[in-house]
VMD Tcl script that draws the C-alpha trace (Angstrom):
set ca {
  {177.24 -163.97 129.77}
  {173.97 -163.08 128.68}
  {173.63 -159.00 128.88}
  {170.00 -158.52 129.21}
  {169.94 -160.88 132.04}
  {172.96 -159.09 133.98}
  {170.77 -155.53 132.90}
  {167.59 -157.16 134.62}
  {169.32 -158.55 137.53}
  {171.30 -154.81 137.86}
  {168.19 -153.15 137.65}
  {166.22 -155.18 140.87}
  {169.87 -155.10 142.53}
  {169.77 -151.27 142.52}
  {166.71 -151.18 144.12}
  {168.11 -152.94 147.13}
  {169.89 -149.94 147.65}
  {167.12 -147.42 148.85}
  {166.50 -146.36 152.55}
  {164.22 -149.37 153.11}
  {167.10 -151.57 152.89}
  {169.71 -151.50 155.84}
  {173.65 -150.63 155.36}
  {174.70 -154.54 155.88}
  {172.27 -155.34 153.12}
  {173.53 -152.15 150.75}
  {177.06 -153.52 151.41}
  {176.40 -157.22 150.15}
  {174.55 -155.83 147.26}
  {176.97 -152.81 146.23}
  {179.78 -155.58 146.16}
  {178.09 -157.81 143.72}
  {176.95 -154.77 141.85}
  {180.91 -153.77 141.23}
  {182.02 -157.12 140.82}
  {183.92 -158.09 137.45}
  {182.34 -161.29 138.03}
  {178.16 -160.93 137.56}
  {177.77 -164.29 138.80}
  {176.75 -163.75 141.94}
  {174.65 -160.63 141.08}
  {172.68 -162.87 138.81}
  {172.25 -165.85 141.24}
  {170.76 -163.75 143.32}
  {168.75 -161.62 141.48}
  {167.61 -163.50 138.65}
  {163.64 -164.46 139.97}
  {161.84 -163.87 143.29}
  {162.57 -166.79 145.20}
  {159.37 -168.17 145.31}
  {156.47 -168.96 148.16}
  {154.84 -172.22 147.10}
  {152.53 -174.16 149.33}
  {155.34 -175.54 151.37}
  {156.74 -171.91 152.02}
  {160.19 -170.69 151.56}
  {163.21 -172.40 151.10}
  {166.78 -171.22 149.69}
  {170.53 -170.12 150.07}
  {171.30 -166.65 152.24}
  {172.25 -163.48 151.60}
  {171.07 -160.66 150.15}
  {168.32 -160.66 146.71}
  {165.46 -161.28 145.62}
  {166.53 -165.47 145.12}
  {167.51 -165.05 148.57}
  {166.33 -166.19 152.42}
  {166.68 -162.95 154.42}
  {164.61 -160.75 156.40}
  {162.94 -158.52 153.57}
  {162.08 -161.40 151.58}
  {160.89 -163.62 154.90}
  {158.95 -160.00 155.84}
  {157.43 -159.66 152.09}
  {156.13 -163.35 152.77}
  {154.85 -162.52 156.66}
  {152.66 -159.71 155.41}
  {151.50 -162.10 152.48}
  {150.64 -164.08 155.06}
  {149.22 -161.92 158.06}
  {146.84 -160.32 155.05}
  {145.45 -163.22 154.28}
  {144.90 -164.49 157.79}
  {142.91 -160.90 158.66}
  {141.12 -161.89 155.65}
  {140.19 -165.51 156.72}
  {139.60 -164.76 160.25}
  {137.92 -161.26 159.85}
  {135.42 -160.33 162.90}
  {137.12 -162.71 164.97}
  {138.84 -161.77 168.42}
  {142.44 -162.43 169.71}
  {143.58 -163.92 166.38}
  {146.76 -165.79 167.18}
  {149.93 -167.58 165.66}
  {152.64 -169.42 166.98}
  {156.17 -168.23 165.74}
  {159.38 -171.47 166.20}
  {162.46 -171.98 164.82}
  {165.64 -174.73 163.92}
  {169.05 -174.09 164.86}
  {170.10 -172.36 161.67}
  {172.13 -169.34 161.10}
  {169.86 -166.24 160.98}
  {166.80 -168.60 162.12}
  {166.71 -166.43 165.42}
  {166.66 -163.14 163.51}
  {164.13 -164.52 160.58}
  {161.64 -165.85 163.42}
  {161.75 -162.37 165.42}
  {161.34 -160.27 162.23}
  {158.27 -162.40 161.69}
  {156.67 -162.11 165.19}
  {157.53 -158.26 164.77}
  {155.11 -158.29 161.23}
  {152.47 -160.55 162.96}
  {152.02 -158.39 166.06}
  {152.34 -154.90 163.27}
  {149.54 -156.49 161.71}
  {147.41 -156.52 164.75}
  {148.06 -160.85 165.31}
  {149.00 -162.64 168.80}
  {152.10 -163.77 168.53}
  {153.44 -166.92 171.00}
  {157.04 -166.33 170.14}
  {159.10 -169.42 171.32}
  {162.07 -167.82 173.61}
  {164.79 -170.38 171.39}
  {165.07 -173.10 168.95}
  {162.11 -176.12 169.64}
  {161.69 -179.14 167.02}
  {159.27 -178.68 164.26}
  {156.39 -181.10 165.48}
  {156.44 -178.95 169.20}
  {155.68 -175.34 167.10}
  {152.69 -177.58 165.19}
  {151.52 -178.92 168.77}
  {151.55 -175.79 170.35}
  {149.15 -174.33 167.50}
  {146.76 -176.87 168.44}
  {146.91 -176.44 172.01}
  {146.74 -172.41 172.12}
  {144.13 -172.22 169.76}
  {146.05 -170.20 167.42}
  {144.85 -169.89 163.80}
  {148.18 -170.23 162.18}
  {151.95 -170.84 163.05}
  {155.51 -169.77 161.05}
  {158.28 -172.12 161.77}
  {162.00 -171.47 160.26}
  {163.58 -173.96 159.00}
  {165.45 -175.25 156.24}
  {164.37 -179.11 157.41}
  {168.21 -181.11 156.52}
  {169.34 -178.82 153.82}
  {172.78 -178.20 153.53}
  {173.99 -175.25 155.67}
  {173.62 -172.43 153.53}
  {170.29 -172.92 153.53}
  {166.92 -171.74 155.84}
  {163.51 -172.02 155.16}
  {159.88 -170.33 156.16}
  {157.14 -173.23 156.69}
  {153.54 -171.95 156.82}
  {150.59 -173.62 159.14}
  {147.09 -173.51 159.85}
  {144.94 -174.03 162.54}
  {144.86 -177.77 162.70}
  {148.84 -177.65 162.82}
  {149.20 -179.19 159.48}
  {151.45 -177.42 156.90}
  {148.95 -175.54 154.31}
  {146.70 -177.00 152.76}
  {143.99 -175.76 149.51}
  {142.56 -172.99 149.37}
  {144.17 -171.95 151.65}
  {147.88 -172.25 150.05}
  {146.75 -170.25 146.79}
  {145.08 -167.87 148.79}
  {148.02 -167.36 150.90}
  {150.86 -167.49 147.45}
  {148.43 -164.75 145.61}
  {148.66 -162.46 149.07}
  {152.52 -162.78 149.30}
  {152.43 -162.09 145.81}
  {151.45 -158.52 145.90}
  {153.50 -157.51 148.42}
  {156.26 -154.90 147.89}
  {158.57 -154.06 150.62}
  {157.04 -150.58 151.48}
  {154.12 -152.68 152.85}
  {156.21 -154.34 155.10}
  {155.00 -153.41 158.08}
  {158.63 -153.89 160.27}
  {158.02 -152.38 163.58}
  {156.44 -154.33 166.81}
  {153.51 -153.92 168.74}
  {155.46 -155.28 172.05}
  {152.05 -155.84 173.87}
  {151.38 -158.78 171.16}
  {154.32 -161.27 171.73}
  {154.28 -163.51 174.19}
  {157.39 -165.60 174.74}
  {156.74 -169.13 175.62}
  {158.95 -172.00 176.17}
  {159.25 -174.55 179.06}
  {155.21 -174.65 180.02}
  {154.69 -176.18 176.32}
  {157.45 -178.53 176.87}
  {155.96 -179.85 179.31}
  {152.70 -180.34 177.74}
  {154.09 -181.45 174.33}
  {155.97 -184.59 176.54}
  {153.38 -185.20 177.88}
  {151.40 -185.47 174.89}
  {154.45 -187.63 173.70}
  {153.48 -189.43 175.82}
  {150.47 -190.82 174.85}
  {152.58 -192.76 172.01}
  {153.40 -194.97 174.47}
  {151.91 -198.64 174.19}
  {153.28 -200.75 176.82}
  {154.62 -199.30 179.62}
  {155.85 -202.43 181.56}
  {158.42 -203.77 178.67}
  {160.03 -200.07 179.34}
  {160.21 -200.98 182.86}
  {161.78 -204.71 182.22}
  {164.50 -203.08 179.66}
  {164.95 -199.80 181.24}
  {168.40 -200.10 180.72}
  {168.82 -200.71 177.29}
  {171.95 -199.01 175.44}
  {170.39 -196.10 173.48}
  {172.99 -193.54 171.92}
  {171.08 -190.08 170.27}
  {172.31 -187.36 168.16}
  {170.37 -184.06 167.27}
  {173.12 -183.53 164.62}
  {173.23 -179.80 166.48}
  {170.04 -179.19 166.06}
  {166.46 -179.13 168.02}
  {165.98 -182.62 169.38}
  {168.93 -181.93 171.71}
  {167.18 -181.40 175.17}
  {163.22 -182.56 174.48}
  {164.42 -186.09 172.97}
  {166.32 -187.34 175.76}
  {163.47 -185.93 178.37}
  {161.39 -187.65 176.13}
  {163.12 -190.91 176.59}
  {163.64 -190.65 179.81}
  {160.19 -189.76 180.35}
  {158.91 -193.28 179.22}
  {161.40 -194.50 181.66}
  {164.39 -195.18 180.04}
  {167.57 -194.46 182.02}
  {170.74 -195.54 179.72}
  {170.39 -192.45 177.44}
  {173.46 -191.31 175.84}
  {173.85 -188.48 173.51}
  {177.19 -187.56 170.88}
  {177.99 -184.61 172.71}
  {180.43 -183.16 169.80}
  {176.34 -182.91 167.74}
  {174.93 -181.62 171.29}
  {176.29 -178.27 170.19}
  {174.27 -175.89 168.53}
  {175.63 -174.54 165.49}
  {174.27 -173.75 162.30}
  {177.11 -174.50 160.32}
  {176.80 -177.95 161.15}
  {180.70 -178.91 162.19}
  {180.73 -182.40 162.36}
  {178.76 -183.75 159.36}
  {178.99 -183.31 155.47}
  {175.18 -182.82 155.55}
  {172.76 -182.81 158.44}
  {170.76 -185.10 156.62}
  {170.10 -188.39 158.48}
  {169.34 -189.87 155.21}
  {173.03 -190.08 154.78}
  {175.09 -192.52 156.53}
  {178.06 -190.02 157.05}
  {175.81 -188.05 159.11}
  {175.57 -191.12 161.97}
  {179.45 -191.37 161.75}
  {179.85 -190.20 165.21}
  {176.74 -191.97 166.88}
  {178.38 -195.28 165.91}
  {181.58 -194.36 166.86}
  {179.88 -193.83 170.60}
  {177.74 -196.90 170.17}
  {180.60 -199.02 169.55}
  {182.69 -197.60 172.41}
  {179.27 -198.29 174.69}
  {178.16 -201.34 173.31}
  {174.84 -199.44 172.53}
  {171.89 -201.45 171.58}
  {170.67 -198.53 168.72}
  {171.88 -195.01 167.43}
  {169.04 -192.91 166.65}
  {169.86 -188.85 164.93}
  {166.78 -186.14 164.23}
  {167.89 -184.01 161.49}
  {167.95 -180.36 162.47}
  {164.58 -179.29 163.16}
  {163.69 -182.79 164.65}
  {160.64 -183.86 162.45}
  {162.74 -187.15 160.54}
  {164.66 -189.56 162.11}
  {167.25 -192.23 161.41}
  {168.31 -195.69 163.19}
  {171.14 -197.72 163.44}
  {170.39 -201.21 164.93}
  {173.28 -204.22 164.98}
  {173.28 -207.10 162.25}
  {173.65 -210.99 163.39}
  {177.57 -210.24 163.22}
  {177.24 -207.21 165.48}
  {178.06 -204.74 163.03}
  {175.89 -201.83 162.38}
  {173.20 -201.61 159.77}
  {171.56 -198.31 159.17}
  {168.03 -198.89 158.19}
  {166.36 -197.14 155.39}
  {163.02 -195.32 155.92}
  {160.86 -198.07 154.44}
  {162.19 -200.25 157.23}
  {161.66 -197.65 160.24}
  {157.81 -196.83 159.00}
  {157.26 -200.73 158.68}
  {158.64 -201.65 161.94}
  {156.58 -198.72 163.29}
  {153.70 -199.98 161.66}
  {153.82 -203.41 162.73}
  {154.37 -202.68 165.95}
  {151.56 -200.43 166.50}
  {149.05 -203.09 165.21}
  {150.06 -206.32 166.75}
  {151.12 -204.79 170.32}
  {147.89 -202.91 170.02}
  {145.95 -205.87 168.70}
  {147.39 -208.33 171.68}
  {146.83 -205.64 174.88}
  {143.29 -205.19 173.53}
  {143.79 -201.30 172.63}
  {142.19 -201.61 169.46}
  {138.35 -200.98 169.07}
  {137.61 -201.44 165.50}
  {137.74 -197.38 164.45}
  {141.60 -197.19 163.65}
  {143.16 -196.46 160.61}
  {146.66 -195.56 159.13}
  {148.15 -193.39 156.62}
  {151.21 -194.25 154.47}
  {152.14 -192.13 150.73}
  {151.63 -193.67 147.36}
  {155.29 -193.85 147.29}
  {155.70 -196.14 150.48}
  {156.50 -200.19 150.74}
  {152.99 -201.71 150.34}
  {154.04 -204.11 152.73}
  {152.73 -201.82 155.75}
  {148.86 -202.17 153.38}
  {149.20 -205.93 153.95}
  {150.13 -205.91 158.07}
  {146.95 -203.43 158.13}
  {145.03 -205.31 155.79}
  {145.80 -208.47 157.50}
  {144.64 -207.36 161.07}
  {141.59 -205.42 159.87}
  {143.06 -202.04 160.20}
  {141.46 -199.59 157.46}
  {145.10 -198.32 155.52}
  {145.15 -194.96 153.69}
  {147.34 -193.94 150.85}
  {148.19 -189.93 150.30}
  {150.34 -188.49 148.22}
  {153.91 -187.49 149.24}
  {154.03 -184.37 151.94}
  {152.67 -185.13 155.75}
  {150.11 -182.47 155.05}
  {147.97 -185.01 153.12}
  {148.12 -187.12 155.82}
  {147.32 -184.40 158.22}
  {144.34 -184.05 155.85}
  {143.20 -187.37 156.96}
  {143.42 -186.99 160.46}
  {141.19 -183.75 160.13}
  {138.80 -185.15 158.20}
  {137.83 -188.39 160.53}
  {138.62 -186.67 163.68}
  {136.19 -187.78 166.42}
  {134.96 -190.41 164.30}
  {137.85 -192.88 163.66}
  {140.97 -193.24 165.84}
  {144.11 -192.44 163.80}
  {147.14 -194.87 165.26}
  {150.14 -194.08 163.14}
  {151.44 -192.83 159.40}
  {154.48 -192.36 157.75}
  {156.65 -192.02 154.12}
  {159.82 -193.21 152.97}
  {161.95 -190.17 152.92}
  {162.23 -190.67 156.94}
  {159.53 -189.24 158.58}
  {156.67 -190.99 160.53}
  {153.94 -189.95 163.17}
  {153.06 -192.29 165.45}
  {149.93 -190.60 167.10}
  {147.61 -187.50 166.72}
  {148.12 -184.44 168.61}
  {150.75 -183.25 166.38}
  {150.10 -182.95 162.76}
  {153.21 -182.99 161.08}
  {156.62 -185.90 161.19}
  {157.77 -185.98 164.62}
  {160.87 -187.77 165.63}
  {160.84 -187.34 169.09}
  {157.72 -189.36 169.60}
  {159.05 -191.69 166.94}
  {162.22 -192.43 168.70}
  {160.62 -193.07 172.00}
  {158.13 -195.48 170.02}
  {161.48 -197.24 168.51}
  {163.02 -197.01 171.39}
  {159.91 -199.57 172.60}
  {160.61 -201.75 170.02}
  {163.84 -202.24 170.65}
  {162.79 -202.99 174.61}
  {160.28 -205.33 173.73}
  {162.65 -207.26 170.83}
  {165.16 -207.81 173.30}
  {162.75 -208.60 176.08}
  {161.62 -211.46 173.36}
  {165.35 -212.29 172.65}
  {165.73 -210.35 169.70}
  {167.20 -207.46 168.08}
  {165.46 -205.01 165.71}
  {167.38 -206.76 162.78}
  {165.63 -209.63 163.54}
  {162.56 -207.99 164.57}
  {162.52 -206.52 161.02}
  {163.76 -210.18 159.57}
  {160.47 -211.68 161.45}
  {158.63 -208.81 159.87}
  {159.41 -210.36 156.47}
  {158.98 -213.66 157.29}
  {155.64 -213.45 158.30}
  {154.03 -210.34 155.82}
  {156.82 -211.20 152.91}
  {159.93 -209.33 152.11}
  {160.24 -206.50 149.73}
  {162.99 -204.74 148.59}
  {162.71 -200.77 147.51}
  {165.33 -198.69 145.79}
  {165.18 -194.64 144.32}
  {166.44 -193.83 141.26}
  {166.61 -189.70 140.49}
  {167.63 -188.66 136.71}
  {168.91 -184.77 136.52}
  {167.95 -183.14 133.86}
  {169.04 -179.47 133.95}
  {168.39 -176.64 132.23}
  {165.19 -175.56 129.93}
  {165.87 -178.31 127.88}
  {165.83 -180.42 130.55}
  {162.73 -179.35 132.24}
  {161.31 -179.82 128.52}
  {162.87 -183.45 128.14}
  {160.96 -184.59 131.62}
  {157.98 -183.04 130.72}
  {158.40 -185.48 127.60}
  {159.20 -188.20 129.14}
  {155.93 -188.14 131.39}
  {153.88 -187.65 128.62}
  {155.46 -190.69 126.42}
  {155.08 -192.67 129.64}
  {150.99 -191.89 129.96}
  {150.67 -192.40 125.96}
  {152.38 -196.02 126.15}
  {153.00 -197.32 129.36}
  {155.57 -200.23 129.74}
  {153.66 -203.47 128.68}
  {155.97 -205.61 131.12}
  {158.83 -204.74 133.90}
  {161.80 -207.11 135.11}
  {160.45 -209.79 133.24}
  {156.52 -209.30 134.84}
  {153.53 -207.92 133.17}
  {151.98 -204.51 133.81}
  {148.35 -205.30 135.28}
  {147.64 -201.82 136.50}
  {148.65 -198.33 135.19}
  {147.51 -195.37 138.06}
  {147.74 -191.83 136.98}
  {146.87 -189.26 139.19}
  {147.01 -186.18 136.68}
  {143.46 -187.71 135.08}
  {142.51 -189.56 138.46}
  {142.39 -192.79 136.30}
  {143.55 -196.39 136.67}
  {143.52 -198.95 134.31}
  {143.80 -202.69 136.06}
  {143.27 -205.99 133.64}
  {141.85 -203.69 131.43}
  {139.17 -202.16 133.64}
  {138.88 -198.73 133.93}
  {137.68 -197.02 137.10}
  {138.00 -193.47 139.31}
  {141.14 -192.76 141.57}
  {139.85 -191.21 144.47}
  {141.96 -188.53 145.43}
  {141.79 -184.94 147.12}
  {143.44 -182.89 144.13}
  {145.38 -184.51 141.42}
  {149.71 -184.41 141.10}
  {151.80 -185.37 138.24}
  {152.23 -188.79 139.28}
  {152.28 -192.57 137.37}
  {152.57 -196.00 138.72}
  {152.71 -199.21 137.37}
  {151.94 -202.18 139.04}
  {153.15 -205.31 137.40}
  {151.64 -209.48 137.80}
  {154.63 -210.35 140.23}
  {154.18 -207.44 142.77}
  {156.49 -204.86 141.90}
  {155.25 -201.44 142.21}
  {156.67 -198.24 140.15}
  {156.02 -194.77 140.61}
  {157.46 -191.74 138.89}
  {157.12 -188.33 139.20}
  {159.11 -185.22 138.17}
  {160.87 -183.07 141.22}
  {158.69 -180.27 142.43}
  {162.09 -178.49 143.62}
  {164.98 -179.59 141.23}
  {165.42 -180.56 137.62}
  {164.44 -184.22 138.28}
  {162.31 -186.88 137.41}
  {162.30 -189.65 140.75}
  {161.70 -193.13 139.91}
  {160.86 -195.21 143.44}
  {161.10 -198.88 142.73}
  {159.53 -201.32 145.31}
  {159.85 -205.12 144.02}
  {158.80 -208.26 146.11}
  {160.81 -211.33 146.83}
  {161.06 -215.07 148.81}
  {162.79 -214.84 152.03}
  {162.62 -218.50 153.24}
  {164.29 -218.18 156.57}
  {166.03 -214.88 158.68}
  {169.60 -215.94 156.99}
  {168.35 -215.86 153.78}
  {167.72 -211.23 154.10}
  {171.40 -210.62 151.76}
  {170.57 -213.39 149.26}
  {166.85 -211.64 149.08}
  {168.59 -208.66 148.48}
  {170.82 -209.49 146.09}
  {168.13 -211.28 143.64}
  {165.94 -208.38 144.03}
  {168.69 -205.85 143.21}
  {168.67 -208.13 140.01}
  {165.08 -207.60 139.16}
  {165.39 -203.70 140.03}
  {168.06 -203.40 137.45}
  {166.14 -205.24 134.84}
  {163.41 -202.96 135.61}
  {165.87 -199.81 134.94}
  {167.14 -201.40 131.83}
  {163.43 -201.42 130.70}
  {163.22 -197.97 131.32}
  {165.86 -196.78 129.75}
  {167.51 -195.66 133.36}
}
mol new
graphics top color blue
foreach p $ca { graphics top sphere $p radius 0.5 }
foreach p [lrange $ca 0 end-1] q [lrange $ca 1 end] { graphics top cylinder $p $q radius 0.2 }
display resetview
């Protein structure tokens, strides 16, 4: 093991064990200190874990590499400086303070309301855990000027996290961020100012409930196919986390009455019991909700991860069985809905536009495109398409946005993913599909029959290590020197990079127009397919997200659709060397 790194990681270890740290703390760090074993000294000690413009976001316990409540306090006063900076002169500044279901997310999001109010800062304290897109709503509708929600989002259990917002209720955006990152940054835990001013925190809890359904609410399209299939067979899960009791009001809110909930995943618990992973990315995770569904005969099982901002659906195939859609699917149907049952009850005026990333099915561009509805495209991370609400609000009507990894938005008085909205909006679908005879499998089928099918598929190569980091860093810049000439058998027509803000199409070079640039290719090729690659911001990756086009000539023809296109991705991987 290498001894100057177990002499550095001593050395910021020892400090942990002044006064300003508390005995628990000492404990944990005396332990690893004396252990024969220096692999858990240097885990946690090796580098500060870092605020970056999403926040925090790492494993417990005690270090520098570590989420606890010196490290979430170094990052509060980071963060209150820079507010009194940004908002100097002004009275009653304010910020809302929420948090997930976690372990320690109670303790984190108090420690943080006791800095805030230190520092002089309102603090609306939520009185227990709320979803994610309630603590950016309630920004917005107290006026605050920023908001601290804890969370670790679906990362395994060891995990919590520290998300930083503004005053729009969007996650941080520039200059903001830097300015923020270089504040935190100077910190030392002297600074820290730990104890309260009482008379600043004010709990709140079921008043913005109650407002934030209502503003659910407003998601709501059409009202009387809710009333016709008021009994359709829902099954939710929160996966024990913050959708538990505002997703069912929620639902039932909009008039549904046959809500039914995994109770086993109704229980809060930060160690997550009953799943691998409280990710509803993965299909283990929706084990239970199926289980329920079948015993019910549900129509759909819907899960929000832990903090409630992504969502996942489970809707029956032709034979009955389940099929767990993937997040290209949900944003489409989302999107498609929106328009046309807009579009045909006349709630469309000409002003609206949507928001998808550069990494989403295309497919959503051509329903938009097709019905005259402007379509934006944003880079990964809801805050960009936050930004775009901001920047056209009161001049154009924003109707709906999402990305693949899950997440989606389906109006504006939140500003970051918000399932619970999302899952009464599905929930809609699903009444008006089966008040049409259909199911949302053949709601999505219809989907493809009528804008064309497309088929999308992920592909994430791990490269650990220095080396590693060094080999992706190669890899990007071999890609932007020669970029494939063909893919799957197609010809590259159009190279985007959005480090230089260029694109090359047929050999025409022009301007991307884009808010800040990000390590980011794609390659379009003659037949349709779309590529895009970018290296991890988090791990040692480089993501590949394939998105390929195919004929569907009829709703039985979705598995053999599949099945050529999975041909056509693999050729594409081949070409890549994946």
């Amino acid at each position: 093991m290498d001894k100057e790194l177990i002499e550095k990681c001593t050395a910021e270890a020892q400090k942990w064990l002044s006064p300003s740290f508390d005995a628990e703390t000492q404990a944990e760090v005396k332990a690893m200190l004396e252990a024969e074993d220096k692999s858990a000294l240097i885990d946690a000690f090796y580098q500060n874990l870092e605020f970056g413009t999403g926040g925090l976001r790492g494993i417990m316990g005690a270090g520098t590499n570590r989420m606890n409540k010196y490290i979430v306090g170094m990052a509060t006063q980071g963060f209150a400086n820079y507010i009194n900076k940004a908002f100097a002169g002004k009275e009653g500044i304010s910020v809302v303070v929420g948090h997930d279901c976690r372990n320690n997310s109670r303790l984190f999001a108090e420690t943080v309301a006791d800095i805030f109010s230190a520092n002089g800062i309102k603090v609306y304290l939520f009185e227990s855990l709320r979803p994610t897109p309630e603590i950016s709503f309630a920004i917005r509708q107290l006026g605050a000027q920023a908001g601290v929600n804890i969370t670790a989002s679906h990362n395994p259990r060891e995990y919590n996290g520290y998300k930083a917002y503004w005053d729009d209720g969007a996650q941080v955006l520039a200059p903001h961020d830097t300015g923020i990152i270089e504040e935190v940054n100077k910190v030392t835990i002297d600074q820290v100012k730990f104890e309260p001013n009482d008379d600043l925190i004010q709990i709140i809890g079921g008043e913005m409930d109650i407002d934030y359904l209502n503003a659910v609410h407003e998601a709501l399209i059409d009202q009387e196919v809710i009333n016709r299939q008021k009994d359709l067979c829902i099954v939710y899960s929160p996966l024990h986390g913050t959708g538990r009791v505002i997703i069912p009001a929620a639902l039932r809110s909009w008039g549904f009455r046959n809500i039914n909930v995994v109770k086993e995943q109704m229980v809060i618990d930060g160690n997550f019991p009953t799943v691998v992973s409280p990710n509803p990315e993965n299909s283990e995770a929706m084990t239970l909700g199926m289980k329920l569904g079948d015993k019910l005969n549900a129509d759909l099982v819907l899960a929000s991860d832990p903090d409630a901002d992504r969502l996942a659906v489970v809707c029956r195939d032709p034979k009955g069985e389940w099929c767990i859609l993937n997040g290209n699917q949900t944003a489409l149907m989302l999107s498609y809905y929106i328009i046309e049952n807009k579009n045909k009850l006349g709630q469309l005026k000409g002003n609206e536009f949507m928001v998808k990333t550069i990494v989403t099915t295309e497919t959503i561009a051509e329903i938009a495109k097709r019905n005259n509805v402007e379509i934006r495209d944003v880079y990964t991370g809801f805050k960009w398409i936050a930004r775009e609400i901001r920047l056209d609000e009161g001049k154009k009507k924003y109707i709906g946005g999402g990305e693949e990894s899950f997440g989606y938005l389906p109006f504006d008085k939140v500003r970051d993913k918000d399932s619970p909205a999302s899952i009464c909006l599905l929930c809609e679908i699903a009444a008006w599909a089966k008040d049409n005879g259909m199911t949302l499998y053949d709601l999505l089928m219809k989907i493809y029959l009528d804008y064309g099918f497309s088929y999308q598929d992920a592909v994430s190569v791990t490269k650990p290590g220095k080396s590693g980091a060094d080999e992706i860093k190669q890899m990007m810049e071999d890609f932007r020197k020669t970029p494939p000439a063909q893919l799957g058998g197609s010809p590259v027509v159009c190279v985007k990079d959005y480090k230089t803000l260029k694109m090359v199409c047929n050999g025409k070079e022009s301007d991307l127009n884009m808010p800040d640039t990000s390590n980011v290719l794609q390659w379009f090729t003659e037949d349709g397919t779309k590529i895009s690659v970018r290296p991890s911001g988090t791990e040692p990756k480089i993501k590949f997200y394939v998105e390929v086009k195919g004929e569907m000539a009829c709703p039985n023809c979705y598995q053999s659709a599949v099945a050529e296109a999975k041909k056509k991705v693999d050729a594409i991987k081949k070409d890549l060397g994946l």
